[in-house]
C-alpha positions in Angstrom: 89.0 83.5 84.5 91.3 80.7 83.4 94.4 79.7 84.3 97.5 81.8 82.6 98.8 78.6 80.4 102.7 79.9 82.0 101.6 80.8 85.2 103.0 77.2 86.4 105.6 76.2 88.9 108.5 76.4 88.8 108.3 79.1 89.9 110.6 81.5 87.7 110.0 80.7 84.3 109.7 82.4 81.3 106.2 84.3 79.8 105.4 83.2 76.2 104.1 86.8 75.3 107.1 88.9 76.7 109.8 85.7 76.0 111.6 87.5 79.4 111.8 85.2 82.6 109.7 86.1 85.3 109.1 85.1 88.8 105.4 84.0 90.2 104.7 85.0 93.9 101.8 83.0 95.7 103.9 83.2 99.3 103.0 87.0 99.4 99.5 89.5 98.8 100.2 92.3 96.9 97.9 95.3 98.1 97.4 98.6 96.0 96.2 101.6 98.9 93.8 103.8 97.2 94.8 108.0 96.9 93.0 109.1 93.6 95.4 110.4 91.8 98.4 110.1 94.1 98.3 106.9 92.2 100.2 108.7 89.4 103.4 107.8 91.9 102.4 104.6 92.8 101.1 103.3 89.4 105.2 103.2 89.1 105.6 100.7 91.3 102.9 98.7 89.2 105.0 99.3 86.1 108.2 98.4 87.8 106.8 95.3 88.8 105.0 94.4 85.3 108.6 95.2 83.6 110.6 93.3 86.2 108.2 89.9 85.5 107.1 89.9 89.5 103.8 88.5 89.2 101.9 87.9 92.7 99.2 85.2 92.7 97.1 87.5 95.0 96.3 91.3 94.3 94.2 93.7 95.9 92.9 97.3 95.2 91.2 99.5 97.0 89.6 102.7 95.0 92.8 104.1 92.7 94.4 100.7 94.0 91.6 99.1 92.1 92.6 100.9 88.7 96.3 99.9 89.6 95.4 95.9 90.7 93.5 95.7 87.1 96.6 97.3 85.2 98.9 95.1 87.1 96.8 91.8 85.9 96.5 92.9 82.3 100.1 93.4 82.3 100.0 96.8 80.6 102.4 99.4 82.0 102.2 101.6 79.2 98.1 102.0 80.5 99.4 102.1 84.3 100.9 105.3 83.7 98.4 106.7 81.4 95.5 106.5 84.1 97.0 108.9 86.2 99.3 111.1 83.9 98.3 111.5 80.6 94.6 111.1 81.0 93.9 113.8 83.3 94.4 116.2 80.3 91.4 114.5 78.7 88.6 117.1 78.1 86.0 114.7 79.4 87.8 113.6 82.4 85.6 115.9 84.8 85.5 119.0 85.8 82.7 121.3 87.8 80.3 121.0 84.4 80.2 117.3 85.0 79.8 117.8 88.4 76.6 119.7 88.1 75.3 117.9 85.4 75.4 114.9 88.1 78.0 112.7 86.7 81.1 113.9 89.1 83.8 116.0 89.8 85.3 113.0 88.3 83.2 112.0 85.0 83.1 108.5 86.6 81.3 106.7 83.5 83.8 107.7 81.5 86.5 107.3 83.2 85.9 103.5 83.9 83.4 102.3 81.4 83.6 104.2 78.2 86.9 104.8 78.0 88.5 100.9 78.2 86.7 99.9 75.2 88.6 99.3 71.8 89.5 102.4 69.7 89.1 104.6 73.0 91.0 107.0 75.2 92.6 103.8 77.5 91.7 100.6 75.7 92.5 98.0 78.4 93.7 94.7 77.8 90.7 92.4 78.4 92.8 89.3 76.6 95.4 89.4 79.3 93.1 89.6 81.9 91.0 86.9 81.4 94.0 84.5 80.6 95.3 85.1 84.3 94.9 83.0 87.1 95.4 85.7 89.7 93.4 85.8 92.7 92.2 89.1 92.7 89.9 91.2 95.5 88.3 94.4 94.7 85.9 95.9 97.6 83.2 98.8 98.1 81.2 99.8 100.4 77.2 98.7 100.6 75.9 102.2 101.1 72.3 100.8 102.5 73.4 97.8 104.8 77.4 99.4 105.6 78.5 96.3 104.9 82.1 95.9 102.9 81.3 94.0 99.3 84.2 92.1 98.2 84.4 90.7 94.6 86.6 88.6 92.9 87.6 87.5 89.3 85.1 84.9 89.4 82.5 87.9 89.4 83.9 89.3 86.2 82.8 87.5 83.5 83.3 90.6 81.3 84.8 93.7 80.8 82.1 95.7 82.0 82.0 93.6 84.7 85.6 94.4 86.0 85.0 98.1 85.1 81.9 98.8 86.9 83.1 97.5 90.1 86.6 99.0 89.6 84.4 102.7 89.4 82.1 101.5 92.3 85.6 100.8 94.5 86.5 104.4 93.1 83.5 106.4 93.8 84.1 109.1 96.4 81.4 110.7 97.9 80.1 113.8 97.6 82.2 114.5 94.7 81.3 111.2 92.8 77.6 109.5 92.1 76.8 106.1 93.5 77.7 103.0 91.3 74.4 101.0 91.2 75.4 97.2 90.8 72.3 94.3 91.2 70.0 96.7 92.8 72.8 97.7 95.1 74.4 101.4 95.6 78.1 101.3 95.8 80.7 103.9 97.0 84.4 104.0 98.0 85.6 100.4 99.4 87.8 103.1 101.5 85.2 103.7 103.3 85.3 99.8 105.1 87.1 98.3 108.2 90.7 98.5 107.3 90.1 102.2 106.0 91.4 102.0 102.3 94.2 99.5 102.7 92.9 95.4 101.9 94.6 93.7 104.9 91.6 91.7 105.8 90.9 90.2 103.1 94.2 89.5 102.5 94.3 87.6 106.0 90.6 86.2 105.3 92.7 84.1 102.0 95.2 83.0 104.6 98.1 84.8 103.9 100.4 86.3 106.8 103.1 88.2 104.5 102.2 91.6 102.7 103.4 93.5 100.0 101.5 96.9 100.4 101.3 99.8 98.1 100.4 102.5 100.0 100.2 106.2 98.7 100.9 108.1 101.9 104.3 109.4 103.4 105.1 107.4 106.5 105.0 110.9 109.2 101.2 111.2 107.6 98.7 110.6 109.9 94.4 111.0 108.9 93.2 113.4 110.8 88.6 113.5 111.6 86.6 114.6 109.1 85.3 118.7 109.6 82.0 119.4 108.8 80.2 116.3 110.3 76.7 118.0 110.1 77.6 118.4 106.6 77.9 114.6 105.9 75.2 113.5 107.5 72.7 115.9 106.5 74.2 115.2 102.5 73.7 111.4 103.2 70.5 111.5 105.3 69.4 108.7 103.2 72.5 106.4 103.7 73.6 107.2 107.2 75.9 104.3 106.9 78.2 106.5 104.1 78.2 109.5 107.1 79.2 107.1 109.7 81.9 105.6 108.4 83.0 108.6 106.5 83.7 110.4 110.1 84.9 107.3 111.7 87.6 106.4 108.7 90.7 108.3 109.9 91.0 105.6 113.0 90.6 102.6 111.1 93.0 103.9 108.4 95.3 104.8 111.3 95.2 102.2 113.3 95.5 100.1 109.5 98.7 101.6 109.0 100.0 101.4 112.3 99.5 97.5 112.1 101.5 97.4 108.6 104.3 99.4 110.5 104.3 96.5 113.7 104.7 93.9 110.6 107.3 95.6 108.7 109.3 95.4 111.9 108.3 91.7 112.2 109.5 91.0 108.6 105.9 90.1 108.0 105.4 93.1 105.3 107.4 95.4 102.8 106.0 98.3 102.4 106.5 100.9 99.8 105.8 103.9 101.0 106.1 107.6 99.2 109.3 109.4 100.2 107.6 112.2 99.5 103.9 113.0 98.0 103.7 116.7 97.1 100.4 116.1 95.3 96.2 115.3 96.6 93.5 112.9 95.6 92.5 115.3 92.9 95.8 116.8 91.2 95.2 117.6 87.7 98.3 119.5 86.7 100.1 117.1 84.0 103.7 118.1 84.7 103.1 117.7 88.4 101.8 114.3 87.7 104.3 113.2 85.5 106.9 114.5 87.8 105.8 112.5 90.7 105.0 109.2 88.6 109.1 109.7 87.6 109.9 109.9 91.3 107.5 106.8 92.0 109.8 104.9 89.1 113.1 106.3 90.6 112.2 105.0 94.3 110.7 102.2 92.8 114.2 101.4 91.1 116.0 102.4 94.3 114.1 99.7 96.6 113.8 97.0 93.7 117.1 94.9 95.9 115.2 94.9 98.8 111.5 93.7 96.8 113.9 90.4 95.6 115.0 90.1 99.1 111.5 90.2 100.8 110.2 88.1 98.2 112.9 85.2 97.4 113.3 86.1 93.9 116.0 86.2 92.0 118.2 89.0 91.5 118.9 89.1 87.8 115.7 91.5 87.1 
């Protein structure tokens, strides 16, 4: 990817395709939890920032935080919001048919590949993309070795490239086929050590403050998986899925309980849902759309306090 020609300090400035000033952040990660489509709420916070010109240097995405880190580098609010409103009324977007027929509850090929392309459902912005200079980390989990994969813009020469590996961050198991990538088989970068939310590798890039997306009221606390025979009978051939499958509610926990401890140090802002009436797999449009306005009217709310945290100015 090459450098953004107006992605230059100073550091507010003003972006030849918009001609509105905006602000570069490279003090501060930016990290997009995951929540399938809860992200209809949170994909407002990526549109608030787009329209507000806050443009971090570093971005990370986990699963629908992957979808919401790519929107937020192409610069395209209009396609944040479609994701995870519009698009679930799409008569290809899955449904028990695709399930059986082995391509997911959630047509995953679709979804990610097919439908970015030119002329398509959610043509995505490829132009933009591949002008920025964002750092950008988007992890999965190696089903055969259990190992987190992390890649970065540097392994996106293309498109495909980026939407591949956003679908392998996205695919959930059981309900979702592996992503095969180089002769390896990918699922849901959820399933790694900070359970779903990219601390870190946020910390590996040096960074100690945080501005974390995460889909999740703050009373909500991941409870263990039922049906643990179930799992690991299902994934008898990747017993490292099963494993960390029933282990993820204490990683994600004690995640989020570390995120709290640096809110309170003034290390991390967090945005976190005021309320998220919706699952991972809502697929009712007006619910959708009703909690992607709330996501914009918090969004709104808190935007004082995202200038404070992050030193920029308050003219947005």
């Amino acid at each position: 990817m090459s450098p953004e020609p107006d992605a230059v300090s100073p550091r507010t400035t003003t972006s030849a395709r918009a001609n509105t000033p905006y602000h570069v952040i490279d003090d501060t990660a930016l990290i997009f939890e995951g929540g399938g489509m809860r992200a209809a709420l949170t994909s407002a916070v990526v549109v608030t920032l787009i329209k507000c010109g806050l443009y971090f240097n570093w971005v990370a995405g986990v699963s629908a935080g992957a979808s919401n880190t790519a929107n937020y580098v192409s610069r395209d609010p209009v396609r944040a919001r479609r994701c995870f409103v519009d698009f679930a009324a799409d008569p290809q977007f899955g449904n028990l048919r695709t399930m059986l027929a082995g391509k997911g509850l959630f047509n995953a090929e679709y979804i990610y590949e097919n439908t970015s392309l030119p002329h398509q459902a959610l043509p995505f912005d490829w132009d933009t993309f591949s002008r920025s200079s964002t750092r950008i980390r988007i992890p999965a989990f190696d089903a055969e070795s259990g190992d987190l994969k992390v890649w970065t813009e540097n392994d996106f020469p293309t498109m495909q490239d980026l939407m591949v590996r956003v679908r392998a961050s996205s695919t959930m198991p059981v309900i979702m086929p592996p992503t095969h990538i180089d002769g390896r088989t990918y699922v849901d970068g959820a399933l790694g050590p900070d359970g779903g939310i990219a601390l870190s590798q946020a910390r590996a890039d040096g960074f100690e403050r945080f501005f974390v997306v995460l889909t999740q009221e703050r009373s909500y606390k991941k409870t263990p998986q039922r049906f643990s025979e179930f799992y690991r009978r299902y994934f008898r051939r990747h017993p490292a899925i099963a494993e960390a499958l029933l282990t993820r509610w204490k990683r994600y926990n004690e995640t989020r309980e570390e995120l709290f401890e640096l809110e309170k140090q003034g290390k991390a802002y967090l945005f976190v849902p005021e309320r998220m009436p919706i699952g991972n797999g809502e697929r009712n449009l007006s619910k959708l759309a009703a909690v992607h306005r709330a996501g914009l009217s918090q969004s709104r709310r808190e935007l004082p306090q995202w200038l404070e945290f992050l030193g920029a100015p308050t003219d947005h």
